[in-house]
C-alpha positions in Angstrom: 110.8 166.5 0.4 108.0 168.5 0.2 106.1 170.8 2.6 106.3 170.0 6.2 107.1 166.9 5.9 109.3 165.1 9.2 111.8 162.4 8.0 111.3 160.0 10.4 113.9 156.8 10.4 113.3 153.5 11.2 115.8 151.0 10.8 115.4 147.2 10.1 117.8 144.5 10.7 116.1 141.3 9.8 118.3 138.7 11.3 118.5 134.6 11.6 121.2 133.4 14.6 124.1 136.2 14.2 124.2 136.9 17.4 128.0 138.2 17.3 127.0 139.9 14.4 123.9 141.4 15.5 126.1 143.1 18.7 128.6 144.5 16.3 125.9 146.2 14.4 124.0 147.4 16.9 127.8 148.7 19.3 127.9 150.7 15.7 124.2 152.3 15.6 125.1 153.5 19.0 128.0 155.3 18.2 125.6 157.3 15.7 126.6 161.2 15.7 122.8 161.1 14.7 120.6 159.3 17.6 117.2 160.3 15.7 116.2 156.9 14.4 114.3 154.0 16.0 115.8 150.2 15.6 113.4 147.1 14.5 115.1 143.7 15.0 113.4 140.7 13.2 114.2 137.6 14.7 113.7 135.4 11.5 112.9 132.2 14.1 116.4 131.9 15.6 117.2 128.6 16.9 118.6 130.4 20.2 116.5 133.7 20.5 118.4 136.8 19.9 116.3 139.0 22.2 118.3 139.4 25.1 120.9 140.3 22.8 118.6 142.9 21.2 117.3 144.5 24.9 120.4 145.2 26.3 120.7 147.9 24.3 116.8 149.3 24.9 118.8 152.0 27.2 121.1 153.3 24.1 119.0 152.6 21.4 115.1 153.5 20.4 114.5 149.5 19.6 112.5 147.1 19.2 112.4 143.1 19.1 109.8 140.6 17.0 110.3 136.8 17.2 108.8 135.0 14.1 108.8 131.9 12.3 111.9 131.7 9.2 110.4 133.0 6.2 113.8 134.5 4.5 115.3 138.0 4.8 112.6 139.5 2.8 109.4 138.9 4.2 111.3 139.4 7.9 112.0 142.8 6.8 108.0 143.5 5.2 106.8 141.7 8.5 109.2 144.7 10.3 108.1 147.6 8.6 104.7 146.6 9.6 106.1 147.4 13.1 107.8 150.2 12.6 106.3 153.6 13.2 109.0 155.6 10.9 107.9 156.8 7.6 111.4 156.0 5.8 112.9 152.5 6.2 116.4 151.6 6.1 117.4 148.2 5.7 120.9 147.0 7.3 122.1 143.3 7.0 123.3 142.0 10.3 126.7 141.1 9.2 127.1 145.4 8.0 129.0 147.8 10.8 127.4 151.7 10.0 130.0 154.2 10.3 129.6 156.5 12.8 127.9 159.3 10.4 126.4 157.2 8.4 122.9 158.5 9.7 124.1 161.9 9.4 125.2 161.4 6.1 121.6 159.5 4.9 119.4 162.6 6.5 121.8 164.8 4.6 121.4 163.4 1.2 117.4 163.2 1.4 117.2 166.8 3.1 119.3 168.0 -0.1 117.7 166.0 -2.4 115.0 164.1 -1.6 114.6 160.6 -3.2 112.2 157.6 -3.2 114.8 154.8 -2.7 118.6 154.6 -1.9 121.2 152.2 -1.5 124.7 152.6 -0.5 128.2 151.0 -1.1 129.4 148.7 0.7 133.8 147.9 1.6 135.5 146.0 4.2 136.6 147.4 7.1 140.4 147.8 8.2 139.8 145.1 11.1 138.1 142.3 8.6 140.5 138.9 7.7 142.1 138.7 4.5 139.6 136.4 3.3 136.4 139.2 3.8 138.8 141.8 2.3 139.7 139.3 -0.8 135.7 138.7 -1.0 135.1 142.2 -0.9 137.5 143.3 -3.5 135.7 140.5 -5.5 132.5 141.9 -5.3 133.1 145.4 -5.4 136.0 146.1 -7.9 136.1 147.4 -11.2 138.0 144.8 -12.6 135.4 142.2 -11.5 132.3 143.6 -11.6 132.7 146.8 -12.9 132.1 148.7 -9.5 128.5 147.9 -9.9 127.9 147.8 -6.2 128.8 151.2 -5.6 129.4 152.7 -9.2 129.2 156.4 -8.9 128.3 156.7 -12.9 124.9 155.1 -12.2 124.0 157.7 -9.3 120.7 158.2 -10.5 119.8 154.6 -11.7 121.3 152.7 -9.1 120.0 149.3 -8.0 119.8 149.3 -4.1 120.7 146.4 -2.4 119.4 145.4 0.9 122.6 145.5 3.0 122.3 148.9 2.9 119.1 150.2 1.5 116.4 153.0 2.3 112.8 152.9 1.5 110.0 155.6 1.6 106.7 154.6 3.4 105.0 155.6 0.4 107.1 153.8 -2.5 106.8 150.5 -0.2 103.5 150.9 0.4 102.7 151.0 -3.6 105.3 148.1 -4.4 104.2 145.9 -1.4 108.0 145.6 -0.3 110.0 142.8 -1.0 108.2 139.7 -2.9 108.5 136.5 -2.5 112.1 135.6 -3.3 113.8 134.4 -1.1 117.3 135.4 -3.2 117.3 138.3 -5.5 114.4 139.9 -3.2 116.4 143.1 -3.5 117.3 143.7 -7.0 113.6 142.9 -7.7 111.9 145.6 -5.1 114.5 147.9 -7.2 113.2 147.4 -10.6 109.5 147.1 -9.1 109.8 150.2 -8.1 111.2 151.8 -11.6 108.3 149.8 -12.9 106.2 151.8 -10.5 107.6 155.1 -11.5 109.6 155.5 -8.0 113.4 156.9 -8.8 116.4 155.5 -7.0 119.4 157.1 -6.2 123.1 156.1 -5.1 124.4 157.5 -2.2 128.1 157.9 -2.7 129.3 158.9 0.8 127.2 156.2 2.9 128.8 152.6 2.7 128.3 150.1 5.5 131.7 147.8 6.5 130.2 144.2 5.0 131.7 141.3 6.6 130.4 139.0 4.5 130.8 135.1 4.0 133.7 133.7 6.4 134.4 130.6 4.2 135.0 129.9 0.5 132.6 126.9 0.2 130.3 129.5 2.1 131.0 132.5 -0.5 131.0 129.8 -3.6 127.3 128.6 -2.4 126.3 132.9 -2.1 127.3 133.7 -5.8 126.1 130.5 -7.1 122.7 131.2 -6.1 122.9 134.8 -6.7 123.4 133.3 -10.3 120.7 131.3 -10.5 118.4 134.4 -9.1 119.4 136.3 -11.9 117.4 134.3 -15.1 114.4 134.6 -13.0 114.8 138.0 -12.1 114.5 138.6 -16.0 111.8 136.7 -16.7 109.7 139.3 -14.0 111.4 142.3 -15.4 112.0 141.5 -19.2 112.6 145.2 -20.0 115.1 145.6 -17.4 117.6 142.2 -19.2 121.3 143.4 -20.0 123.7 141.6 -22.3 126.3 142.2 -19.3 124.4 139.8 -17.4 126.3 136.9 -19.5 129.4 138.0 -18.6 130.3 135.8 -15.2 128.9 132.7 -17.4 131.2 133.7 -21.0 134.0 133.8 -18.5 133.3 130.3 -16.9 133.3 129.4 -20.4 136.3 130.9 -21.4 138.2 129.6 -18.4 137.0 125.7 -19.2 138.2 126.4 -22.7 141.6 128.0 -22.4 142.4 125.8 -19.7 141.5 122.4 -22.2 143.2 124.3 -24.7 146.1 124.4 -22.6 146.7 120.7 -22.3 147.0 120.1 -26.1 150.3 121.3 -25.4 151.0 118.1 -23.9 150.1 116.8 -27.2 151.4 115.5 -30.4 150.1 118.5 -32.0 152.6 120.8 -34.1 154.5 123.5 -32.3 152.8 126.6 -33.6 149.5 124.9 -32.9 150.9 124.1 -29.0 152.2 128.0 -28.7 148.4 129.4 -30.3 147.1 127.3 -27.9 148.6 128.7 -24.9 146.9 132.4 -26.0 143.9 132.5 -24.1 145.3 130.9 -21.1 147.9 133.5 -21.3 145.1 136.2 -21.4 143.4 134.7 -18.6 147.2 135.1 -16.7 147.5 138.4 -17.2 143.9 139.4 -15.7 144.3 137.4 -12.9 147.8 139.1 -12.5 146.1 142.8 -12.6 143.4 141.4 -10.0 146.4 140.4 -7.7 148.3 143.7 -8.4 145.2 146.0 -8.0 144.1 144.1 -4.8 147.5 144.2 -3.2 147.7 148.3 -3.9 144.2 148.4 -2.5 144.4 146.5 0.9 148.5 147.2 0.9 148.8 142.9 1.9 150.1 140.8 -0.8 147.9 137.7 1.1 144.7 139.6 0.4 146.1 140.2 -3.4 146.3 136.2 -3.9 143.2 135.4 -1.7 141.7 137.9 -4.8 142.6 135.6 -7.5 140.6 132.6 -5.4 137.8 134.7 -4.7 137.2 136.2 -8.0 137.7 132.7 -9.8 135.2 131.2 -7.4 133.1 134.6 -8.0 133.0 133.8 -11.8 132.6 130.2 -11.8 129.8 129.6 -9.2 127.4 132.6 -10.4 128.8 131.7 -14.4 127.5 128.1 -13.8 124.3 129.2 -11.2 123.7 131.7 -14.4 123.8 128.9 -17.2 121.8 126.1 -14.9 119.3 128.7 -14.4 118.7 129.8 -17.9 119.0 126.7 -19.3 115.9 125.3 -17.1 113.6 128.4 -17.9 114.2 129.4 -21.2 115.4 126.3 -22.9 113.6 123.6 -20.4 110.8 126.3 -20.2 110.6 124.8 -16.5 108.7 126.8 -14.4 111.3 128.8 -12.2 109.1 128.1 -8.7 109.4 124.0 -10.1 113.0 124.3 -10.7 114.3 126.6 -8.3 111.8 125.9 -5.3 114.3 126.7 -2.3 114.0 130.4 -4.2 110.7 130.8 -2.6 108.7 131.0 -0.3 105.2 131.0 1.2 104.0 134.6 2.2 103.3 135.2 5.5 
C-alpha cells in the first residue's frame, strides 16, 4: 500500500436460497478476531427472501441486505460492490465457513505486501460428510489436480477464485468486475486483470472450509459445466491456453479405452494379446489405488478414501466430456459459444 492509504473491507456474499448456508457463514464472520469489515448480502432473487435471515445479525455484524432479480453469482456480486462503501472487496461463497482469523490473516498479508487481487485455498472442515470431504480431496489434491486450487508454487500467479477472493476498488473498477458468464466468471476477472496489468497473489494461510455440492449427480453437473466453461474461457484469453487444460478430457479418453480394452479379454484373442490388454487398465488401478490411500491418510476414514475414487472418476469424466463437447462446438463446429452454450450467459443488468 502506498501513502496513507486506509484498507477498508467490505465483504460480499452473493447468495440464491442457502438459507442454512448463509447462517453458517455469517455465525463464522462473527466469530472474527478482526470485526473491522462491513458485510453485503445479495439476495440473487430468492424464491423465499433471505433477509430476515441476513438482519438478525445487523447487531453483530456491520451488514447490509439487497433483494434483486437472478442474474447469476457474478453480476450479484458487481451489483454488491456498487453498494458497498469499502475500497477492497472480498468475495465469499455462501456455502464457505471463514475461520476465525481469517480477516486477521487477509489485513496481514496486504499490510505486508500489498497486492491488487488474492484468492485463498479452500479444504473441508473436520465437521463436513464423507461425501464433501471425498469432493474436496477431488478438487484440491495433488494427485488430481495438481493442488491447483491452493498450489503454493504459483504464489505470485495464482488464479483467484470467487469462493474466496479479494479485489481492490481500483483493479475492479478498470476491469469492470465479473463479465457476463455466468460459469467461469472467476477465472476470467483473473486473467482480465493480468491482461490489465493488475498482479495477483496466493494467500497461503487464508482458506475458507468449502462445503460444496451435497450430491454426486449435483457435483457431476458442477464439473461438467466447469468443463464446458473452460474452451470458452480460451477463446477470450488465447494467450493465457495451457496444454494441461486437456488433461481431465485425455483421461476420460484413457478410461473409455482401457476399460474396452479390458473386455477383449473375454475374447477369442491370443493370450499375450488378452494379458497386454489388461495394461492400461492395470495403470488406471494403481492410480485409483494411490487416490484411495492418499485420501484415507489425509481424512484418517477409509469411507472418505473410497468415496475419493467416485468423486475423482466423476471429477474426470464430467469436466473430460463438458471439456470435449465444448471444444468440439467452438473450434471444430466454429459455433458461436453464446449459440451453443446459451445457459453460460447472461443479460447484464
Amino acid at each position: 500500500m502506498h501513502g496513507s492509504f486506509r484498507l477498508k473491507l467490505s465483504i460480499i456474499i452473493a447468495v440464491f436460497n442457502r438459507k442454512d448456508e448463509l447462517q453458517d457463514l455469517l455465525n463464522s464472520l462473527v466469530k472474527q478476531s478482526d470485526k473491522d469489515f462491513e458485510v453485503v448480502i445479495v439476495d440473487d432473487g430468492s424464491s423465499e427472501k433471505l433477509e430476515s435471515c441476513a438482519l438478525k445479525y445487523s447487531d453483530k455484524l456491520d451488514i447490509k441486505y439487497f433483494y434483486k432479480e437472478n442474474s447469476g453469482a457474478g453480476l450479484a456480486r458487481n451489483y454488491g460492490v456498487r453498494l458497498a462503501s469499502g475500497n477492497y472487496f472480498i468475495f465469499l461463497d455462501s456455502d464457505c465457513i471463514a475461520p476465525d482469523n481469517y480477516i486477521y490473516k487477509v489485513r496481514s498479508n496486504l499490510i505486508s505486501k500489498y497486492v491488487d487481487a488474492f484468492g485463498g485455498a479452500d479444504s473441508a472442515d473436520a465437521s463436513f460428510n464423507n461425501l464433501q470431504k471425498a469432493i474436496s480431496y477431488s478438487m484440491t489434491s495433488l494427485l488430481t489436480t495438481g493442488g491447483i486450487r491452493g498450489n503454493k508454487k504459483s504464489v505470485d500467479k495464482f488464479q483467484p477464485r470467487s469462493f474466496n477472493m479479494g479485489i481492490s476498488k481500483e483493479a475492479f473498477q478498470v476491469t469492470g468486475g465479473f463479465s457476463e458468464l455466468r460459469i467461469g466468471e472467476d477465472p476470467d476477472l483473473s486473467l482480465t486483470l493480468w491482461e490489465k496489468g493488475f498482479q495477483t497473489r496466493f494467500f497461503n494461510d487464508c482458506k475458507v472450509f468449502h462445503k460444496r455440492r451435497t450430491s454426486l449427480k449435483k457435483f457431476s453437473r458442477q464439473v461438467y459445466h466447469f468443463g464446458i466453461a473452460r474452451p470458452i474461457l480460451n477463446l477470450r484469453h488465447p494467450e493465457y491456453v495451457k496444454l494441461t487444460f486437456w488433461f481431465p478430457s485425455l483421461f476420460f479418453i484413457y478410461t473409455i479405452v482401457s476399460l474396452s480394452l479390458l473386455f477383449s479379454y473375454y475374447t477369442n484373442l491370443p493370450f499375450l494379446v488378452k494379458v497386454l490388454a489388461t495394461i492400461p487398465f492395470l495403470f488406471l488401478s494403481i492410480y485409483y489405488a494411490l487416490i484411495f490411500i492418499d485420501s484415507t491418510i489425509k481424512n484418517k476414514s477409509i469411507q472418505v478414501g473410497f468415496l475419493s475414487i467416485v468423486t475423482t472418476f466423476i471429477q474426470f469424466f464430467s469436466y473430460g466430456f463438458g471439456f470435449l463437447k465444448s471444444y468440439i462446438a467452438l473450434n471444430i463446429l466454429k459455433i458461436s459459444p453464446e449459440k451453443a452454450f446459451p445457459s453460460h450467459y447472461h443479460t447484464q443488468s
